[in-house]
SETI-894025 format. One record per residue (C-alpha): x, y, z; residue in one letter. Coordinates in steps of 0.05 Angstrom, whole numbers, plus 32768, in hexadecimal, padded with zeros to 4 digits. Example, Ala and Ser with C-alpha at 12.3 -4.5 7.8 and 13.67 -1.06 7.14 Angstrom:
REM SETI-894025
80F67FA6809Ca;81117FEB808Fs;
REM end
This chain:
REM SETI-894025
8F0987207FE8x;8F0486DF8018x;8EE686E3805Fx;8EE886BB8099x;8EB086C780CEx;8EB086B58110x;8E7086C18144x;8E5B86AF818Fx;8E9D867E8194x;8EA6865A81DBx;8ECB863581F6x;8EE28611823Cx;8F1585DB8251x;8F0385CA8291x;8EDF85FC82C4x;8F05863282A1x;8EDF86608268x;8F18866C823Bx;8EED8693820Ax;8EA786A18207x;8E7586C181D2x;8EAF86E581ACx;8E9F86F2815Dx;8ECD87158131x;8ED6871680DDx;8F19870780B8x;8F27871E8072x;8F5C8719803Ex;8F968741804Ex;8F92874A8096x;8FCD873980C0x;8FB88727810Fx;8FE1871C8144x;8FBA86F38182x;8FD2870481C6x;8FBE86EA8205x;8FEB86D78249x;8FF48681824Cx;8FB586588257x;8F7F8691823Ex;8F6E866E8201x;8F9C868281C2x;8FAA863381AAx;8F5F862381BBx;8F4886558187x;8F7486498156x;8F6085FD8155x;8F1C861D8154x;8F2986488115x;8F50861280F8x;8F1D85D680FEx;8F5585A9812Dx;8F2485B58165x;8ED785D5815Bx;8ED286028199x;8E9685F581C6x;8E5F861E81A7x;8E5386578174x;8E6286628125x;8E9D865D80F7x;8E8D867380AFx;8EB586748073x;8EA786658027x;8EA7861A8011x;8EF286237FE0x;8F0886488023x;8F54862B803Ax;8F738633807Dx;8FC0861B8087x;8FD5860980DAx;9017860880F0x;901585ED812Ex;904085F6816Bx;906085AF815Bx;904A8599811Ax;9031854F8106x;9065853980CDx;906684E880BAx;90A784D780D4x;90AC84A38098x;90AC84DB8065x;90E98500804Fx;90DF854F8052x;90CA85608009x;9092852C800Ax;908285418052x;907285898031x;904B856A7FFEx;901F85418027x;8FEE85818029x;8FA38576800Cx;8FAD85C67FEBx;8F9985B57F9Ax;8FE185C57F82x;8FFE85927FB1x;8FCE85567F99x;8FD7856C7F4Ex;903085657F62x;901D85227F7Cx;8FFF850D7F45x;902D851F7F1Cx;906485007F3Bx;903D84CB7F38x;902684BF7EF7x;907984D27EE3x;908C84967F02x;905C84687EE5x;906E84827EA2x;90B284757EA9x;90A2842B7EBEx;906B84267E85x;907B84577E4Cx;904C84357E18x;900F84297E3Bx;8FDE84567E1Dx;8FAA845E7E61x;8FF884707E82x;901084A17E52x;8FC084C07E50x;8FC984BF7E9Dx;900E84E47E9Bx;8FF7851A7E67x;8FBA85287E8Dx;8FF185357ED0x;901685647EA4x;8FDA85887E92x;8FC0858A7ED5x;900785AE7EEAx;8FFF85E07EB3x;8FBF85F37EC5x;8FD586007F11x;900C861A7F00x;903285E47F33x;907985E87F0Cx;908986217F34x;907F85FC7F7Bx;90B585CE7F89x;90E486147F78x;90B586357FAAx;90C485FF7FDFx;910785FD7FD2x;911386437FDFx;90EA86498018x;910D8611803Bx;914D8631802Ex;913A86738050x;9125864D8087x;916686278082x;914985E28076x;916085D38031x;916985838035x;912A85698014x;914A85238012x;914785198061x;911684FA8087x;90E6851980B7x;90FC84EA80EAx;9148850580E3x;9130854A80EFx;912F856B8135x;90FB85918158x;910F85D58139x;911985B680F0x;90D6858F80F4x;90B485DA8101x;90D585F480C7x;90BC85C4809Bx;907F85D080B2x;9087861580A5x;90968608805Fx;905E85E08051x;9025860F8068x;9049864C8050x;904D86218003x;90028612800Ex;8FF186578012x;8FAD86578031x;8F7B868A802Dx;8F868688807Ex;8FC0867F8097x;8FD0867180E2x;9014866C8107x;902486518149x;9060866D8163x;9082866D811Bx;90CA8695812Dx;90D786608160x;911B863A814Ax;911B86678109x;916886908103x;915E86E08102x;916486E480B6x;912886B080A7x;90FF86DE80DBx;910B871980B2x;910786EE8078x;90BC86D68095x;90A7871D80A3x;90B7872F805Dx;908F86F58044x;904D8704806Bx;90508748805Ax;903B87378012x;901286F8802Dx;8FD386FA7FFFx;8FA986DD802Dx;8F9C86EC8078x;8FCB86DD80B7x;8FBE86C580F6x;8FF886C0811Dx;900B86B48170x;905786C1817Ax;907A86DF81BCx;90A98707818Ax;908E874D8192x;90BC87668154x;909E873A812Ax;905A87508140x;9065878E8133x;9084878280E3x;904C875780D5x;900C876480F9x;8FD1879980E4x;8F9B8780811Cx;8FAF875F815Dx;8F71873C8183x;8F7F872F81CFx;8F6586F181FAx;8F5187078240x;8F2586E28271x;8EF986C78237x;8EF687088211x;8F0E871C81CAx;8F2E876081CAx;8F4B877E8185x;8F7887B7817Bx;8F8387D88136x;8FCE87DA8127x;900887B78136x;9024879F817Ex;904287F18192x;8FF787FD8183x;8FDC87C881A6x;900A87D981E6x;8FE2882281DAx;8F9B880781D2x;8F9B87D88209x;8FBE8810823Cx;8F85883A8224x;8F4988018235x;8F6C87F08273x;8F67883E828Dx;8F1888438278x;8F0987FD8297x;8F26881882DEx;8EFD885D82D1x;8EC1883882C0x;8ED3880882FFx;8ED98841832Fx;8E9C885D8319x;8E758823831Ex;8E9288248363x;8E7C8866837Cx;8E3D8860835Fx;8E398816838Ax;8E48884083C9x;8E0A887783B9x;8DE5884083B2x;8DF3881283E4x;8DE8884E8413x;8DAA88568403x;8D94881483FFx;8DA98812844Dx;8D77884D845Dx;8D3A883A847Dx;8D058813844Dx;8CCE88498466x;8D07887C843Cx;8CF7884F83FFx;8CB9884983DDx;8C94881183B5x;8CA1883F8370x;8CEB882A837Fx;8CF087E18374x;8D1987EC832Fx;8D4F88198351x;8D5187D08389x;8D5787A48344x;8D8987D58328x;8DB587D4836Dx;8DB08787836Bx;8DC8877A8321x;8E0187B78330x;8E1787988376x;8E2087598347x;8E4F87778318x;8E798793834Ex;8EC987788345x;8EBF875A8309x;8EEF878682EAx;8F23875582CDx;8F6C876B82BEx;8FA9874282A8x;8FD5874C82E2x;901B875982D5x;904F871E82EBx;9070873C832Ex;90B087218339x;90CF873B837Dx;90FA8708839Bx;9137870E83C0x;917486E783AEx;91B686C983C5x;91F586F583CFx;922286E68397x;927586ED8396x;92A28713836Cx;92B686D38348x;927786B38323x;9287869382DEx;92D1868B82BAx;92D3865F8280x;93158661825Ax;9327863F8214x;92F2861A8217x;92D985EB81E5x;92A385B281D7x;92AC8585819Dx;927A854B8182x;929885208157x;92BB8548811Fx;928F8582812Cx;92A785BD815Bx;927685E68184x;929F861881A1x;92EB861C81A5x;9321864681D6x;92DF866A81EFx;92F58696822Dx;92BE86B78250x;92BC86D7829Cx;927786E682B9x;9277871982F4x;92348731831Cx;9202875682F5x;921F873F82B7x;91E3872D8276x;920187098240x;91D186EF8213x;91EB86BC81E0x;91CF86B78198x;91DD86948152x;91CC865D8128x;91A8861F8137x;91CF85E7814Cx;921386148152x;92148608819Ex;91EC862F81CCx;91CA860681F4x;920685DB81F1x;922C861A8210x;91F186218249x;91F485D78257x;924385DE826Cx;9239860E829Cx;920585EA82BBx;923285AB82C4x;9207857F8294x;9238857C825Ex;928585728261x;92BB85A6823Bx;92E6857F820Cx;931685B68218x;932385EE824Ax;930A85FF8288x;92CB861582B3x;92CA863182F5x;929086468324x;9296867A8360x;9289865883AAx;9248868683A0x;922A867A8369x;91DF865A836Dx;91C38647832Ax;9186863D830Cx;9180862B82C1x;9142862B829Dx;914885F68260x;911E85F38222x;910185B6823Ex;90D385BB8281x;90E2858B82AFx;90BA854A82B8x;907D856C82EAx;904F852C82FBx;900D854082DDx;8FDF85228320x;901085608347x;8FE985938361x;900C85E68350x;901185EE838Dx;903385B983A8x;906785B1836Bx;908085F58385x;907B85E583D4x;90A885AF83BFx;90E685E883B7x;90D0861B83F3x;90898628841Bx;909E86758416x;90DA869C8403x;90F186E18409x;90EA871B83E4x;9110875C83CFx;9104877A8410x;91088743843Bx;90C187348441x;90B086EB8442x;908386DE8409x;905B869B8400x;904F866F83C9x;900C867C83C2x;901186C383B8x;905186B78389x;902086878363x;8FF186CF835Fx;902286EB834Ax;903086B7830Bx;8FEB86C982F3x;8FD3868D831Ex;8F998699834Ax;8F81867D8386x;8F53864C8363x;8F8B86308339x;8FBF861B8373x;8F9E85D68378x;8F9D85CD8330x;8FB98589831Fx;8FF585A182EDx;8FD3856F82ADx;8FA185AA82A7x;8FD585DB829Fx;8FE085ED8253x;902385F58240x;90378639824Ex;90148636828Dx;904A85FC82A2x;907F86288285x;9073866382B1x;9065863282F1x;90AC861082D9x;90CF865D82D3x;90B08670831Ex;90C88632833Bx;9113863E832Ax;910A8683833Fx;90F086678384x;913586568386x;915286928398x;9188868B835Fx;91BF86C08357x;91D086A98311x;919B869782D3x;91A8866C8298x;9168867B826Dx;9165864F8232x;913486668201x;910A86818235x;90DF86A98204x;90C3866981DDx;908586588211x;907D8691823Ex;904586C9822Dx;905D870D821Ax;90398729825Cx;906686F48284x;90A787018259x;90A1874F825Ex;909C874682B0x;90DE871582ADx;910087498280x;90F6877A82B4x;9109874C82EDx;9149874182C4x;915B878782C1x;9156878D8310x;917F8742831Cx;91C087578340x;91D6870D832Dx;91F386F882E8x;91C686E482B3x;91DC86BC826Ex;919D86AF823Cx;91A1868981FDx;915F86B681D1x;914B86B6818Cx;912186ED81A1x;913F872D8189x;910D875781B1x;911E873281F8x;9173873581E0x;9166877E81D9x;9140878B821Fx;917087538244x;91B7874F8220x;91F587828228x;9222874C8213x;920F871E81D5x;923E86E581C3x;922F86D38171x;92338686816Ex;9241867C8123x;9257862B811Cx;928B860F8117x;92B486248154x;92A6866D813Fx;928686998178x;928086EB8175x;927F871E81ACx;9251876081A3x;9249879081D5x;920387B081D2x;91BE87A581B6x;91AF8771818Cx;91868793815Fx;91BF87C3814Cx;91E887828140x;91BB8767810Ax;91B687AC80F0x;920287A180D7x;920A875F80CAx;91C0874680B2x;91AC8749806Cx;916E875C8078x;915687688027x;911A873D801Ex;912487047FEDx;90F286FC7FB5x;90DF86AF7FAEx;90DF86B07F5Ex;90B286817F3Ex;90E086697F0Fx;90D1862B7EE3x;90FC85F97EF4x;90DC85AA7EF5x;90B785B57EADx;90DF859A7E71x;90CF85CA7E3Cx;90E485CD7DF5x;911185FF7DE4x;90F186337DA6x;9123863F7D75x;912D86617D2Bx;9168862F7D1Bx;915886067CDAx;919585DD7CDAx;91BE85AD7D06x;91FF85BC7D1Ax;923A858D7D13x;9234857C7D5Bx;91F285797D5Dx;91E785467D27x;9217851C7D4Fx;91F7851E7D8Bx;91AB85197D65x;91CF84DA7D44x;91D584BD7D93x;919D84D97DBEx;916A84A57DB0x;9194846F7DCDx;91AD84977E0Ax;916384A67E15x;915584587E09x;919084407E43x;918084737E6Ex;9133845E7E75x;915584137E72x;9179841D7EB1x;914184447ECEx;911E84017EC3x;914F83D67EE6x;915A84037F25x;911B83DF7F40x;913983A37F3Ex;917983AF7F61x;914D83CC7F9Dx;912583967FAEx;9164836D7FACx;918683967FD3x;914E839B800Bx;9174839C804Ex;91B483BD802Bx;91A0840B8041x;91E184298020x;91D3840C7FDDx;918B84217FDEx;91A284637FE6x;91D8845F7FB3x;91A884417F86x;917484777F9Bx;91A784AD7F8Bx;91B2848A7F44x;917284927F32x;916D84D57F3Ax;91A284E77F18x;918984BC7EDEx;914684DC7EDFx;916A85227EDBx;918785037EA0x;915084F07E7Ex;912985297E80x;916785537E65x;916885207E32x;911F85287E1Dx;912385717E1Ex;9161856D7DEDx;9141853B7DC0x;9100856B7DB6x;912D85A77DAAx;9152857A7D75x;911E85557D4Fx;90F4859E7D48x;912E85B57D1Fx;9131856F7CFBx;90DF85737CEDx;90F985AF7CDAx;
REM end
């Protein structure tokens, strides 16, 4: 069983600790979900863990054949590449030994009676056996198609920000690492690769390390959650119901210990105030002991919960009508004869496949794009704010402070009270000694949550949320969940996240492509319950790049097969001839892109050919040996 060890880690950015002297041990099997709210420190120790970037000071020990796979947040992928080689560019054994292979297959085809080539390509077949590496490109075919990224042939630079994290994905998932750590991995992945995921890791041989703001998914996949706060490493046995229990629990005890340590402050400061002829010389170590306790006094650190209490516009009976509406790119349709009315204290939350049209949908209502059919019609009212997957440009030399004062120096709350941005800012999770901050030292959730309070500032009566789950901290989203539920405006999200749907969403609309969109009323959870397969599917390792000759007990040709024995030799000969030429053709057709990829193409369907071919002609000359 493999180990991972971690002791006395620390490290800063900045002035600010964001962990210091935490040690913990990670062995094969376990499944750990790391928690923390935005800026504490999660992405900083997994570069740590992961080698991308040592932390400041302590120890990370592991065994020297010890393998750790990192999907980042936005992974690094050579745009030149097209996706298959992209997964293979790995330095795990079985993806060298593939490359080599491939390799040493096309020099053989170019040079099939050099000796040191044919040595060469024997020893690459060999090498395959051995790790058993026939079974990979089947494994990364499958895996791509659960995660609905089957088209090897493209190139990275084709792919969008959602595909490019799906191949990335794949490729550390194919690796299979003794450690393996995932940034955010259900963003842009449909429900049924999620389940499909949760299935996978359940089985993982190795041990998981994962950060996600899915709390479902936390709780199918996770066995130990460790939690970041103010520079300390907390871990709770159990998945993320038991975490919510554990931490609930240490909270309590650390505001009983607190209040003790208070009242045992006041005995003491009381009688440190007597007169020093009350005191004697004998009691110098109670005077150090008051000292180092008047010291520790309010340093009792708590994530604070988000408050959200702000006041907002009045908003009309007539809000949002869309009717038989439709969007249309080229040939492709979006959404077609869509007819939607949104009244006050509506939540419609809007779901589907990638690329079917959601954000498309939000970006309508906002005015940024244009129907190609239909109509859209706003109430006098309404005051929107719409919170893209994309922040805003923020200058980076901005101070917090003033990137909010910008929008309102104070604005009113629930009960009329006139609240200020500073103590809104408090109330983000950003204390007083991070208003001047200039936004560049921000980390990326941090800018997310500054983004989400400045729409709020606002005042809106009606939210578009696009996404909104993908940066913010589960402390921050459970906060805006509970905001939501006490909005008297109208709120439309577009959410992957089935936990958020579930605590946000009365009304789901089902984009489904190609013009096809699906009303369900009521949770979304009990939607996928009827119309997700959620069955696991079993990634077989099925042989299917290794020619192999097929055993038989047949001692005699058949008619047909004597013809085609008769041939097969000079099929096999023209094929490998034309193989030969294709070179040829492409470097005189340089510049001409189409017929490189027609001749590209070609070749693959002659190689296909071939090796069919060669498989044939062992099967037939066994029985002819015979």
């Amino acid at each position: 069983m493999k180990q991972f060890r971690v002791d006395n880690l620390k490290s800063t950015y900045g002035e600010k600790v964001l962990f210091n002297d935490i040690s913990f041990l990670i062995t094969s099997g376990d499944r750990i979900g790391l928690i923390g709210v935005n800026g504490s420190g999660k992405t900083s120790l997994l570069n740590a863990i992961s080698g991308v970037n040592p932390s400041d000071s302590g120890q990370v020990t592991k065994q020297n054949d010890y393998t750790i796979g990192y999907l980042t947040q936005n992974p690094i992928l050579d745009d030149n590449a097209l996706v298959m080689d992209a997964i293979l560019s790995g330095e795990q054994p079985v993806f060298k030994t593939i490359r080599h292979y491939q390799y040493a297959l096309e020099q053989f085809g170019k040079q099939p009676t050099d000796v040191k080539v044919a040595q060469n390509f024997e020893d690459a077949q060999n090498a395959m056996d051995r790790n058993d590496a026939w079974t990979t490109e089947a494994q990364i075919k499958s895996i791509l198609t659960q995660l609905h990224m089957p088209e090897l042939q493209r190139k990275v630079s084709e792919l969008s920000g959602g595909q490019r994290k799906r191949v990335g994905l794949a490729q550390v998932l194919i690796e299979a690492p003794d450690l393996l750590i995932l940034d955010e991995p259900t963003n842009h992945l449909d429900f049924d690769s999620i389940v499909w995921l949760e299935k996978y890791l359940a089985s993982y041989k190795g041990a998981v390390m994962v950060v996600t703001h899915d709390r479902y998914f936390l709780d199918a996949v996770t066995t130990r959650i460790f939690e970041l706060s103010f520079g300390d490493l907390y871990e709770y046995k159990g998945n993320y119901q038991d975490y919510m229990i554990g931490k609930s629990q240490r909270v309590e005890q650390s505001k009983v210990a607190e209040h003790k340590q208070q009242q045992l402050y006041k005995q003491e400061l009381a009688w440190m105030h007597k007169s020093a002829r009350a005191r004697t010389t004998k009691q110098t170590a109670r005077e150090n002991a008051f000292s180092e306790l008047e010291a520790q006094m309010g340093t009792l650190k708590l994530d604070d919960d988000v408050a959200v209490n702000l006041g907002q516009q009045r908003l009309g009976k007539k809000v949002i009508v869309v009717e038989h509406a439709g969007v249309k790119f080229d040939d492709k349709v979006l959404f077609n004869d869509f007819n939607l009315r949104v009244a006050g204290g509506d939540r419609i939350g809007i779901t589907g496949e990638n690329g079917a049209g959601k954000s498309t949908f939000l970006n309508v209502i906002a005015g940024k794009i244009p129907l190609t059919s239909g109509v859209i019609e706003l109430g006098e009212t309404v005051k929107m704010a719409y919170y893209t997957q994309v922040t805003e440009e923020i200058p980076d030399d901005k101070r917090v402070i003033a990137y909010l004062t910008d929008v309102a120096g104070s604005v009113t709350d629930k009960d009329g009270n006139q609240v200020s941005v500073s103590e809104l800012l408090e109330q983000f999770l950003f204390p007083p000694f991070m208003h001047g901050t200039l936004i560049r030292k921000l980390s990326g959730g941090e800018k997310r949550r500054l983004y989400l309070l400045k729409l709020l500032l606002q005042q809106p009566n009606v939210l578009l949320l696009d996404e909104p789950t993908n940066d913010l901290d589960i402390g921050t989203l459970t906060v805006l969940e509970d905001f939501l539920s006490s909005f008297s405006g109208a709120v439309i999200t577009v959410s992957h996240d089935r936990y958020f749907l579930d605590k946000v969403a009365n009304q789901l609309y089902m984009f489904q492509g190609n013009g096809i969109v699906e009303r369900y009323d009521g949770l979304f959870s009990d939607y996928l319950a009827t119309h997700l397969d959620t069955k696991p599917t079993l990634i077989e390792k099925t042989i299917i790049e290794k020619p192999q000759p097929i055993t038989t007990q047949k001692k005699k040709l058949t008619y047909s097969e004597k013809k085609e024995w008769a041939t097969i030799e000079d099929d096999i000969a023209q094929l490998e001839t034309r193989l030969g030429e294709i070179p040829n053709d492409m470097l005189k057709n340089g510049t001409d892109y189409v017929k490189l990829g027609e001749l590209q193409k070609e070749t693959e369907a002659l190689e296909q050919q071939l090796d069919e071919k060669m498989v044939r002609w062992e099967y037939l000359s066994e029985i002819v040996d015979n």
